[in-house]
Structures are given as C-alpha cells and as structure tokens.
PDB file with one MODEL, atoms N, CA, C and O in Angstrom:
MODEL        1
ATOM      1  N   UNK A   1     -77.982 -37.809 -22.877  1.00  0.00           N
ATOM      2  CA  UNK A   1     -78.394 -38.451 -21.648  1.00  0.00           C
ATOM      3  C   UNK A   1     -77.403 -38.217 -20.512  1.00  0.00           C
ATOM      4  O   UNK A   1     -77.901 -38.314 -19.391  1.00  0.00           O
ATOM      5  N   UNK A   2     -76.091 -37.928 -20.570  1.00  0.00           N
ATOM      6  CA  UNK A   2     -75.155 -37.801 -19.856  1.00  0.00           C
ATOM      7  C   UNK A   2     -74.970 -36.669 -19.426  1.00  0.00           C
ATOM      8  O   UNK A   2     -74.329 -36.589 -18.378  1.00  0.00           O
ATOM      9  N   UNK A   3     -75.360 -35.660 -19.943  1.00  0.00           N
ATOM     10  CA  UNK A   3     -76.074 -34.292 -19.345  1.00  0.00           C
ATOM     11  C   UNK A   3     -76.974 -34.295 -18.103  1.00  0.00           C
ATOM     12  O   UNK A   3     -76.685 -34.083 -16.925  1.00  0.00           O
ATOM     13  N   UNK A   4     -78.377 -34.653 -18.805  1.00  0.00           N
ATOM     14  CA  UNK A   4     -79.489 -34.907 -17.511  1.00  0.00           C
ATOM     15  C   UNK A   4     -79.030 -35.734 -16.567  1.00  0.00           C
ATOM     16  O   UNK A   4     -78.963 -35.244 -15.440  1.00  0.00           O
ATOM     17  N   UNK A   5     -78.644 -37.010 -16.718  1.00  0.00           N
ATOM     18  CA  UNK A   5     -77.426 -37.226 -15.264  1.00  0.00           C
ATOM     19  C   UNK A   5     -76.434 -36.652 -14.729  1.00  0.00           C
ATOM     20  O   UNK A   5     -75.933 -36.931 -13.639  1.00  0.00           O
ATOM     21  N   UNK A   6     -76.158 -35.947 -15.363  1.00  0.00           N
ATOM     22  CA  UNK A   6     -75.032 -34.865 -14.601  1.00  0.00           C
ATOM     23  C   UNK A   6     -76.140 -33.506 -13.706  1.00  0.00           C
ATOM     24  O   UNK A   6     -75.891 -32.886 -12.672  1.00  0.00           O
ATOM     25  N   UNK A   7     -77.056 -33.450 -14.392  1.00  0.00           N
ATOM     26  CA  UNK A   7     -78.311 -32.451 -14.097  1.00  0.00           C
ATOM     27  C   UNK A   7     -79.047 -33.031 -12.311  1.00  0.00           C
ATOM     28  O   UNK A   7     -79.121 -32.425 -11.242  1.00  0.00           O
ATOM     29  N   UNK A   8     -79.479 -34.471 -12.729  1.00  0.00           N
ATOM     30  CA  UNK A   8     -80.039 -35.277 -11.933  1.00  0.00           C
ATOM     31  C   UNK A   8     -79.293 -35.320 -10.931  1.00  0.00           C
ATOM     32  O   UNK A   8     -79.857 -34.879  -9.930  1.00  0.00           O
ATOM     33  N   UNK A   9     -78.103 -35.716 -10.743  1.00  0.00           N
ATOM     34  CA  UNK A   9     -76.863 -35.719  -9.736  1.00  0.00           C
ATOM     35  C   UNK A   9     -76.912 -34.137  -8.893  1.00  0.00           C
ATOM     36  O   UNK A   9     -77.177 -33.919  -7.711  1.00  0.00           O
ATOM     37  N   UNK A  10     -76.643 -33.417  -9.711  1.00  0.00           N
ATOM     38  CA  UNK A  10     -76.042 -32.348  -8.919  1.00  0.00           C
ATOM     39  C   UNK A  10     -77.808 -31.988  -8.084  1.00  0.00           C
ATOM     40  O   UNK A  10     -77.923 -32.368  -6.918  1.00  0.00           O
ATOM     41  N   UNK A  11     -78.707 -31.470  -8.575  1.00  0.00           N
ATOM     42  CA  UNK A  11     -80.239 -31.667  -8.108  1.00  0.00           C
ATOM     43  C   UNK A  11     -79.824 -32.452  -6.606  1.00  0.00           C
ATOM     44  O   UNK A  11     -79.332 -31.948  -5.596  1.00  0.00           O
ATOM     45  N   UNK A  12     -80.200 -33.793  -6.861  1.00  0.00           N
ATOM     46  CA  UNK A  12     -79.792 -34.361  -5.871  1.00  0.00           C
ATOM     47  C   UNK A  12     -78.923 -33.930  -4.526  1.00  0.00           C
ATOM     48  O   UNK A  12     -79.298 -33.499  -3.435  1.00  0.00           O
ATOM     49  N   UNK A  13     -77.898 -34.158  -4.939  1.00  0.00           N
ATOM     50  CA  UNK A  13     -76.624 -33.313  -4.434  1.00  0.00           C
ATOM     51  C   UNK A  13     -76.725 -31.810  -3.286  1.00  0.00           C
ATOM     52  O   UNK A  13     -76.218 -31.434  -2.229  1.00  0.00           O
ATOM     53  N   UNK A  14     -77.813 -31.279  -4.405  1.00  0.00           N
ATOM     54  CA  UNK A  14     -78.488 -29.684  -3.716  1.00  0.00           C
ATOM     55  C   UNK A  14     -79.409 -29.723  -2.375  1.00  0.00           C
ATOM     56  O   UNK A  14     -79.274 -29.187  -1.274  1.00  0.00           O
ATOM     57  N   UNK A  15     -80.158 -30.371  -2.791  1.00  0.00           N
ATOM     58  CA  UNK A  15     -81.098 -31.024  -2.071  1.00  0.00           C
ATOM     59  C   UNK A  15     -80.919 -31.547  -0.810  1.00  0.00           C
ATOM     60  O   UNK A  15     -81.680 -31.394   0.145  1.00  0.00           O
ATOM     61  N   UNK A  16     -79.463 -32.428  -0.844  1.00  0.00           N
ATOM     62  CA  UNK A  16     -79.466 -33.505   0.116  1.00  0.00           C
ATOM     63  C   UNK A  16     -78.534 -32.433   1.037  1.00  0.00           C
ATOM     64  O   UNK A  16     -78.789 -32.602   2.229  1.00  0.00           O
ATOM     65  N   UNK A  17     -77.637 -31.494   0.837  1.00  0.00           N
ATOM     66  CA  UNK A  17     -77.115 -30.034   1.359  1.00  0.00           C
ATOM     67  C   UNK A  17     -78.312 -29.728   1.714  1.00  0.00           C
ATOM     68  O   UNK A  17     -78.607 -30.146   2.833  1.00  0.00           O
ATOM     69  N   UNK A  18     -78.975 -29.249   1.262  1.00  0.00           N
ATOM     70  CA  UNK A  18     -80.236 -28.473   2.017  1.00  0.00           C
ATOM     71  C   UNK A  18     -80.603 -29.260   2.879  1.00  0.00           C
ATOM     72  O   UNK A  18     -80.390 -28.615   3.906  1.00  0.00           O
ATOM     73  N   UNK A  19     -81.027 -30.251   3.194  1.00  0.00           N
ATOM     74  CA  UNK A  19     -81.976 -31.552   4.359  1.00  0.00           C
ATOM     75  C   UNK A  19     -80.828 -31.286   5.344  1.00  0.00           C
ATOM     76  O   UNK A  19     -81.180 -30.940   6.471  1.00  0.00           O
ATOM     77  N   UNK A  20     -79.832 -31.366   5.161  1.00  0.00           N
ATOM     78  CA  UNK A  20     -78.592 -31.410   5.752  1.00  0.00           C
ATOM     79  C   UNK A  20     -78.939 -30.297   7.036  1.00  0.00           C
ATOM     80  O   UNK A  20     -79.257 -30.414   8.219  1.00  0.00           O
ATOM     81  N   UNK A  21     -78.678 -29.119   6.063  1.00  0.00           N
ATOM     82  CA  UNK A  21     -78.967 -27.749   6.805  1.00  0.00           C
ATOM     83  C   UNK A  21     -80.044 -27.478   7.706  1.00  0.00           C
ATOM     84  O   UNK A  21     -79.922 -27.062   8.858  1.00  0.00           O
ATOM     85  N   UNK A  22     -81.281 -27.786   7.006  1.00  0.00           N
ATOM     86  CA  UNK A  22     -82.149 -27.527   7.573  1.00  0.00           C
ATOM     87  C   UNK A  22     -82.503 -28.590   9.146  1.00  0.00           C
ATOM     88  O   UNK A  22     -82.709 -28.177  10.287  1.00  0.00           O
ATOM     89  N   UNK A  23     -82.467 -30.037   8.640  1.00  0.00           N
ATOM     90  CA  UNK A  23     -82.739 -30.777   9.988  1.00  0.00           C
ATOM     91  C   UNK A  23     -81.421 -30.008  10.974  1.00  0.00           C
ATOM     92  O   UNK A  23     -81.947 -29.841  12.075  1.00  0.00           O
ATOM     93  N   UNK A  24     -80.225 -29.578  11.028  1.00  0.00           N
ATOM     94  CA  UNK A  24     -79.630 -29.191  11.947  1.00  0.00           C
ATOM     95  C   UNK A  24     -80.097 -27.752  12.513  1.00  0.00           C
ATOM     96  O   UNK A  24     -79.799 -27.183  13.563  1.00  0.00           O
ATOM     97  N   UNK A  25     -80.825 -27.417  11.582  1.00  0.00           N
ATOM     98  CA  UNK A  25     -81.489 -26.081  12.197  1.00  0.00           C
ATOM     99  C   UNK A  25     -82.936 -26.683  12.944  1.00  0.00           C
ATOM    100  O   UNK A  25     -83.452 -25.895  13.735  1.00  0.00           O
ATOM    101  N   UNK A  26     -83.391 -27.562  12.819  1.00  0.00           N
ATOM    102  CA  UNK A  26     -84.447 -28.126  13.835  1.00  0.00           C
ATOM    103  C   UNK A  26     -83.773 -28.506  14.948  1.00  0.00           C
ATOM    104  O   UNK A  26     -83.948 -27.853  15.977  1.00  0.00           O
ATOM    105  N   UNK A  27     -82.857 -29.660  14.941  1.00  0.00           N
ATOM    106  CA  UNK A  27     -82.005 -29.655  16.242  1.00  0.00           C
ATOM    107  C   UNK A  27     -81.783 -28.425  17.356  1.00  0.00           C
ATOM    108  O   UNK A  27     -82.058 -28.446  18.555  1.00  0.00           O
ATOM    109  N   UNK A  28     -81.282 -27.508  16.682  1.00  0.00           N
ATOM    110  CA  UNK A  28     -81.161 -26.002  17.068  1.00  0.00           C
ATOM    111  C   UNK A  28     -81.868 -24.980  17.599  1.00  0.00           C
ATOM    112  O   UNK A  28     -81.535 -23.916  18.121  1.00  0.00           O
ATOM    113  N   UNK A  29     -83.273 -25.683  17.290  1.00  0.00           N
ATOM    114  CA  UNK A  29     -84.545 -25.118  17.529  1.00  0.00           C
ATOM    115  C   UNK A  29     -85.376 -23.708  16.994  1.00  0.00           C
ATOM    116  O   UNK A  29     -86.236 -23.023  17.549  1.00  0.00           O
ATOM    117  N   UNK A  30     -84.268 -23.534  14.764  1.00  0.00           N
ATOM    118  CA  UNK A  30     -84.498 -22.501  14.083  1.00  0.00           C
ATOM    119  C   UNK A  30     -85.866 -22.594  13.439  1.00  0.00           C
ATOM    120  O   UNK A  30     -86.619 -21.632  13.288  1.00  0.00           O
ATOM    121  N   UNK A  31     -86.203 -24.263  12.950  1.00  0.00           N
ATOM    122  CA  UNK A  31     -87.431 -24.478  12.761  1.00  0.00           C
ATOM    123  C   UNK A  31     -88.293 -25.942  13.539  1.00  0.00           C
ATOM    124  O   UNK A  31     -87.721 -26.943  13.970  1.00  0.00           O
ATOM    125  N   UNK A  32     -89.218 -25.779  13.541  1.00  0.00           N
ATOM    126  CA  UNK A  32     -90.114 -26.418  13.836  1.00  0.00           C
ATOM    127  C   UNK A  32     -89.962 -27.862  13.951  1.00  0.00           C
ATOM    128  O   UNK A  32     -89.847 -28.242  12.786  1.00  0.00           O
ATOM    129  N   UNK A  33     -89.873 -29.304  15.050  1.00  0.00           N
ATOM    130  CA  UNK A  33     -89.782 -30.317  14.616  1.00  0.00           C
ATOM    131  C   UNK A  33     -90.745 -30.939  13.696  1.00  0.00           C
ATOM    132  O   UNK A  33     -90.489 -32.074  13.293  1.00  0.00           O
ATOM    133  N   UNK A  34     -91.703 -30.412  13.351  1.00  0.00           N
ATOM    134  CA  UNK A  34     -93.029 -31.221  12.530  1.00  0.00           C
ATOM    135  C   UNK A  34     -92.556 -30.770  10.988  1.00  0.00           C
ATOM    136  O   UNK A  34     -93.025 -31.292   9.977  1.00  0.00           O
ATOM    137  N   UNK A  35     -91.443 -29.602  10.983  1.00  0.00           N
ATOM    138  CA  UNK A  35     -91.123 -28.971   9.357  1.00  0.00           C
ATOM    139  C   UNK A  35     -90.749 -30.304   8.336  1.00  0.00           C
ATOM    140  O   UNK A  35     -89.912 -31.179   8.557  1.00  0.00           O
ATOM    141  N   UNK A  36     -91.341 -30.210   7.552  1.00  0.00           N
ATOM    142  CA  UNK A  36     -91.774 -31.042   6.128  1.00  0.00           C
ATOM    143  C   UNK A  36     -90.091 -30.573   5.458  1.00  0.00           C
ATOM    144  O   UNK A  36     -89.989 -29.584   4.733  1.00  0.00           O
ATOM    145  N   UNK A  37     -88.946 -31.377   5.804  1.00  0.00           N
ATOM    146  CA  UNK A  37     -87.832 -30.898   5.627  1.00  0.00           C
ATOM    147  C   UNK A  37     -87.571 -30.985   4.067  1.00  0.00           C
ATOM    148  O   UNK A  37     -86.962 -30.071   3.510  1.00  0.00           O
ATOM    149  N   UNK A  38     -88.087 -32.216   3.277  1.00  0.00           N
ATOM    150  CA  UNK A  38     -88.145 -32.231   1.830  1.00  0.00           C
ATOM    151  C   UNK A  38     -88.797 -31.149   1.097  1.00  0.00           C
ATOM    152  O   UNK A  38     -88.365 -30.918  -0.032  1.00  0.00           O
ATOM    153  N   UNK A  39     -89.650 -30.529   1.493  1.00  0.00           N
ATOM    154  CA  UNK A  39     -90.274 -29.325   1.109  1.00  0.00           C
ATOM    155  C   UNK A  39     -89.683 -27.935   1.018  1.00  0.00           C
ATOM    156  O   UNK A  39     -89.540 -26.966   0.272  1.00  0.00           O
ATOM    157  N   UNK A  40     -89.474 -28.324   1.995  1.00  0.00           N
ATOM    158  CA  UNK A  40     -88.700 -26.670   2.138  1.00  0.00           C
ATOM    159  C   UNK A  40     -87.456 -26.662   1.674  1.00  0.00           C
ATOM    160  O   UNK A  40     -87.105 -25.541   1.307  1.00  0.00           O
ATOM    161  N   UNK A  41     -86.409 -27.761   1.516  1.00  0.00           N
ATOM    162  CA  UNK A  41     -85.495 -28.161   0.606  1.00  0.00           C
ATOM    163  C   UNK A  41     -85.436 -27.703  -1.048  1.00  0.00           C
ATOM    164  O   UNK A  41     -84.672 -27.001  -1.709  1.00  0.00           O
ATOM    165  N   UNK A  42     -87.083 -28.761  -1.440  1.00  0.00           N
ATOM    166  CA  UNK A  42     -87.593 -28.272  -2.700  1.00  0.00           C
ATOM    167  C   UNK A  42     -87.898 -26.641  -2.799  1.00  0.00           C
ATOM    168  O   UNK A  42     -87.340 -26.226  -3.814  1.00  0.00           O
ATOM    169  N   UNK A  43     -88.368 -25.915  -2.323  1.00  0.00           N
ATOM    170  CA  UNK A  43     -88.887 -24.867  -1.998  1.00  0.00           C
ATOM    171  C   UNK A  43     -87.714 -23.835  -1.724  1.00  0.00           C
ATOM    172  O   UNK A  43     -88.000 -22.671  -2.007  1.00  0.00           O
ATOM    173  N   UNK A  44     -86.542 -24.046  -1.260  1.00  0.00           N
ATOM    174  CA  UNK A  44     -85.493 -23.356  -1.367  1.00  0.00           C
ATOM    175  C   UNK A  44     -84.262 -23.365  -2.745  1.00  0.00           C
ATOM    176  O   UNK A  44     -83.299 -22.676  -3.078  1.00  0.00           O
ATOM    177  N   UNK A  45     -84.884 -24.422  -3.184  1.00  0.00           N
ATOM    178  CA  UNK A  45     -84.061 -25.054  -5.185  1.00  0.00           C
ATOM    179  C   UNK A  45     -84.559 -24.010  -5.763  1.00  0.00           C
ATOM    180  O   UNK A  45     -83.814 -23.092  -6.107  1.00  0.00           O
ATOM    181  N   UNK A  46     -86.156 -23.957  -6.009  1.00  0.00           N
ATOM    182  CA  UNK A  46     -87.690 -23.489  -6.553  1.00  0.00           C
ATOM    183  C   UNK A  46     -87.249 -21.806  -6.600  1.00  0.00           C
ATOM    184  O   UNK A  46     -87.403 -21.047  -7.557  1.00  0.00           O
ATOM    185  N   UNK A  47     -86.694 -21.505  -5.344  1.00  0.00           N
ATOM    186  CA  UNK A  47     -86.811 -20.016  -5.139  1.00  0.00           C
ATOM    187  C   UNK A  47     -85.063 -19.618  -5.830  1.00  0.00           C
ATOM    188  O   UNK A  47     -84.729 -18.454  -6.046  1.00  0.00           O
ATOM    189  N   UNK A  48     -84.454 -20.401  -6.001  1.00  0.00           N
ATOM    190  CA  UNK A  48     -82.985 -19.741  -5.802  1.00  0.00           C
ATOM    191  C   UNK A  48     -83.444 -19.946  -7.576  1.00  0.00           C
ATOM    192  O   UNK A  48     -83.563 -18.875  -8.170  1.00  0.00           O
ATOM    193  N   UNK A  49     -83.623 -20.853  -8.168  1.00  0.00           N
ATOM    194  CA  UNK A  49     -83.648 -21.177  -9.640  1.00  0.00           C
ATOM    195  C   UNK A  49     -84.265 -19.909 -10.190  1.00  0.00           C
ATOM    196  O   UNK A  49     -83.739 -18.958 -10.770  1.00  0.00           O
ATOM    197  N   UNK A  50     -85.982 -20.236  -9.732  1.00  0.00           N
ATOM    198  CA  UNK A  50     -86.386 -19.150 -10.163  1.00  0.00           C
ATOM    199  C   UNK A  50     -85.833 -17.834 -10.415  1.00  0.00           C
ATOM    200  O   UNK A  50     -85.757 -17.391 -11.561  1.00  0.00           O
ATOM    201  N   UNK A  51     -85.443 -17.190  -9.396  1.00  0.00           N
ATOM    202  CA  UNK A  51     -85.104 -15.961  -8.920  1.00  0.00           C
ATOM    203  C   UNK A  51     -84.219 -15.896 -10.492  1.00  0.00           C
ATOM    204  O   UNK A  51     -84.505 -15.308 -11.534  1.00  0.00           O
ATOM    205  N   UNK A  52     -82.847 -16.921 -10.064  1.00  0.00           N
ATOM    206  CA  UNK A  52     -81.582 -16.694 -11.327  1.00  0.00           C
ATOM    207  C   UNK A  52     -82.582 -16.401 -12.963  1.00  0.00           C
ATOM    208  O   UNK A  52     -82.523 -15.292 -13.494  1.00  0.00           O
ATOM    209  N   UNK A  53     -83.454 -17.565 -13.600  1.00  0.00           N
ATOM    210  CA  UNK A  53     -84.270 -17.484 -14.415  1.00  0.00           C
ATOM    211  C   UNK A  53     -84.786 -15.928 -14.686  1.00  0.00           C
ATOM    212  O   UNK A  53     -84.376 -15.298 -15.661  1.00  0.00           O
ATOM    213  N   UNK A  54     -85.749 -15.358 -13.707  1.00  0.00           N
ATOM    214  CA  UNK A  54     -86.115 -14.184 -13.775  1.00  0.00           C
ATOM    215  C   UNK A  54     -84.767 -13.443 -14.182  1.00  0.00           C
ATOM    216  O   UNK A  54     -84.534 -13.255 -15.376  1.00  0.00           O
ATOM    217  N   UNK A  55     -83.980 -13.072 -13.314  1.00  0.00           N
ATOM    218  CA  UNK A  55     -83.026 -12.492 -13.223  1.00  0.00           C
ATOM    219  C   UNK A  55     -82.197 -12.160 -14.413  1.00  0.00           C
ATOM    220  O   UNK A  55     -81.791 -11.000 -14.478  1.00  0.00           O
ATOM    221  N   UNK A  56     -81.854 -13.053 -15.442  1.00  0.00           N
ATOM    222  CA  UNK A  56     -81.330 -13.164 -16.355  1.00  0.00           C
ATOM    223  C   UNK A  56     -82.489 -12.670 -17.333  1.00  0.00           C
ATOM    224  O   UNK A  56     -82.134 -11.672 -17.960  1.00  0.00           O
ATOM    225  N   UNK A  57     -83.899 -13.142 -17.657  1.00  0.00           N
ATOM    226  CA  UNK A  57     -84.665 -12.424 -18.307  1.00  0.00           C
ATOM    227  C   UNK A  57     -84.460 -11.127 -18.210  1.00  0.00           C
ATOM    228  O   UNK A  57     -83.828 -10.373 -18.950  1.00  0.00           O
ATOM    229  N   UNK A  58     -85.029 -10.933 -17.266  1.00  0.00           N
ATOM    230  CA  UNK A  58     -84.901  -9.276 -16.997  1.00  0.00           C
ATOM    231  C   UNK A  58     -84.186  -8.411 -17.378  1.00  0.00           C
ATOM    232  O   UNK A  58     -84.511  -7.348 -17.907  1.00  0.00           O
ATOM    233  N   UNK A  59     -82.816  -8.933 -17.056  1.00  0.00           N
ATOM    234  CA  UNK A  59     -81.278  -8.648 -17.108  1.00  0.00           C
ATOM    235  C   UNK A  59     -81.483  -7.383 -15.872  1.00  0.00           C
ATOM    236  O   UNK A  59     -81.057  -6.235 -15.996  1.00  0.00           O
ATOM    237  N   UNK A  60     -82.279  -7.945 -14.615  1.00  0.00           N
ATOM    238  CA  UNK A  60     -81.871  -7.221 -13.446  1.00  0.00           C
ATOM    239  C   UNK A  60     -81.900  -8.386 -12.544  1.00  0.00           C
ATOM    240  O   UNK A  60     -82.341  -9.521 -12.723  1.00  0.00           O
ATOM    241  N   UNK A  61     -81.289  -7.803 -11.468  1.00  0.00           N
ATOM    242  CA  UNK A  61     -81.085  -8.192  -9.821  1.00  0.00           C
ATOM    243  C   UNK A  61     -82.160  -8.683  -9.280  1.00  0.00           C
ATOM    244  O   UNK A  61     -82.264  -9.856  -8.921  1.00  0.00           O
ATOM    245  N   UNK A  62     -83.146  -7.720  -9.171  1.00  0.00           N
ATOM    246  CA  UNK A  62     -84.261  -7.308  -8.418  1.00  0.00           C
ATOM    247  C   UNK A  62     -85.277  -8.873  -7.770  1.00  0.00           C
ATOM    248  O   UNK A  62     -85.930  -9.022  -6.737  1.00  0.00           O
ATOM    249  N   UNK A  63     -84.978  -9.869  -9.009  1.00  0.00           N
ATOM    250  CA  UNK A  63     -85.967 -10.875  -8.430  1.00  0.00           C
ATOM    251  C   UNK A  63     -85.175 -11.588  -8.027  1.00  0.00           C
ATOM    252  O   UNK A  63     -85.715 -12.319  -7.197  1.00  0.00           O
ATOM    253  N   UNK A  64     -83.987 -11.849  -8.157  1.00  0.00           N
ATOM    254  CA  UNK A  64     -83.292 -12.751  -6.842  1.00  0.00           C
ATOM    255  C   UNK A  64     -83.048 -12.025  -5.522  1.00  0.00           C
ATOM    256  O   UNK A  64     -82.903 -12.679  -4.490  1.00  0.00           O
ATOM    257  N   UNK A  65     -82.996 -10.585  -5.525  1.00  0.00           N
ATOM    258  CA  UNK A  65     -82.795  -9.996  -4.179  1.00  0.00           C
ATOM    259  C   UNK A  65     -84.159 -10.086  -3.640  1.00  0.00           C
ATOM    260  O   UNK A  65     -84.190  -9.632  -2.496  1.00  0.00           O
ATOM    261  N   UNK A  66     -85.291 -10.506  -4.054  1.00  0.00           N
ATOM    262  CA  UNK A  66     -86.599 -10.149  -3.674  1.00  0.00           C
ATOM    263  C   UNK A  66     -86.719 -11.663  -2.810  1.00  0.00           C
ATOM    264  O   UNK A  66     -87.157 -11.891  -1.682  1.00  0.00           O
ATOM    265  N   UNK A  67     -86.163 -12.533  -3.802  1.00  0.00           N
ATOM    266  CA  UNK A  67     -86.378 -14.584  -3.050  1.00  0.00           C
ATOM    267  C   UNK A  67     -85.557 -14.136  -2.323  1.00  0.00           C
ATOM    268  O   UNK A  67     -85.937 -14.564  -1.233  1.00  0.00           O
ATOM    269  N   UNK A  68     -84.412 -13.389  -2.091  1.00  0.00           N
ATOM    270  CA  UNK A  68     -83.596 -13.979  -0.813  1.00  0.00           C
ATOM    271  C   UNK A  68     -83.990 -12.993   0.705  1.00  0.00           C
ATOM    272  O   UNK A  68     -83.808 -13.139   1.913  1.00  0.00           O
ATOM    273  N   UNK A  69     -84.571 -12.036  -0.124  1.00  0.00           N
ATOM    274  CA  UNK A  69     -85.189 -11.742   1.428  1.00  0.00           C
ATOM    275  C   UNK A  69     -86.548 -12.186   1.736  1.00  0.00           C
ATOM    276  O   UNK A  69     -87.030 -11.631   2.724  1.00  0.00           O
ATOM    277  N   UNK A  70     -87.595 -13.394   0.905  1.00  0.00           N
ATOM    278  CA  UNK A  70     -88.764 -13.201   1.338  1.00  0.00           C
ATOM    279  C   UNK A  70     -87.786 -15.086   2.243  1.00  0.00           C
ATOM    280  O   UNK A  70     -88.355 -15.701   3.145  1.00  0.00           O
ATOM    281  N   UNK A  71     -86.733 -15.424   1.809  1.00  0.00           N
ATOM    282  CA  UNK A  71     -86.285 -16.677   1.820  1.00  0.00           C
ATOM    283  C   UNK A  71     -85.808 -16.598   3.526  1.00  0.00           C
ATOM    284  O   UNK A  71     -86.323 -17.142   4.504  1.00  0.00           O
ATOM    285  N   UNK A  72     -84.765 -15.802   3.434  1.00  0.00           N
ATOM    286  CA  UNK A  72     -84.448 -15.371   4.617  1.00  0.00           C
ATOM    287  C   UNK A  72     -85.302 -14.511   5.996  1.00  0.00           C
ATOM    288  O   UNK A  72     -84.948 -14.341   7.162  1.00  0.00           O
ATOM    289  N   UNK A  73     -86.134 -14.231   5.501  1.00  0.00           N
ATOM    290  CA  UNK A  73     -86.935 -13.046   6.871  1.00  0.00           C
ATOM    291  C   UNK A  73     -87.813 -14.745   7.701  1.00  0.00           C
ATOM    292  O   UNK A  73     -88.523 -14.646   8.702  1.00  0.00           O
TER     293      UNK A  73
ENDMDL
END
C-alpha cells in the first residue's frame, strides 16, 4: 500500500506541475482561456507514459519521439 501512495503522490505532484505550466501559458496567451487545463494535464501524463511503455516494448525510441512531436507542434 505504501507503494501506490508513493505512486498516487508523485501522479499528483505531475499533474499539479503541469496545471502550473499550462494556466501560465494561458496568461501568456500560448493557449486558449476556455482550455480544459485538467485535461490537457491528464493528456500530457497519458502521452509521456505511454510513449515510455511503448518505448521500452519495442526497445526503440520511435514512439516517444513520435508523442513529443505530435505533443509539441
């Protein structure tokens, strides 16, 4: 159990960095004020996880270099 809270925490933790980032990039005027900032938070976890997951299957690169440019453009 002291695992998945250590799991749960850091999650958290990721997340609340990302909201971070992103509402200051609305301030900034990088995205949208109506942007669903929890989403795209989730949605930036979703893509970086994934990617590593694939990545390690594979035992290539290719699908995390693929999330970080469909992440970034």
């Amino acid at each position: 159990m002291k695992l998945c809270g250590r799991a749960r925490q850091g999650l958290h933790t990721f997340l609340d960095k990302m909201k971070r980032i992103i509402r200051d990039g609305i301030q900034v005027g990088e995205y949208r004020e109506d942007l669903d900032v929890d989403a795209l938070a989730s949605f930036a976890f979703f893509l970086l996880e994934g990617g590593i997951l694939l990545s390690k299957l594979d035992g290539d690169n290719k699908h995390m270099l693929m999330n970080i440019k469909i992440f970034s453009s």
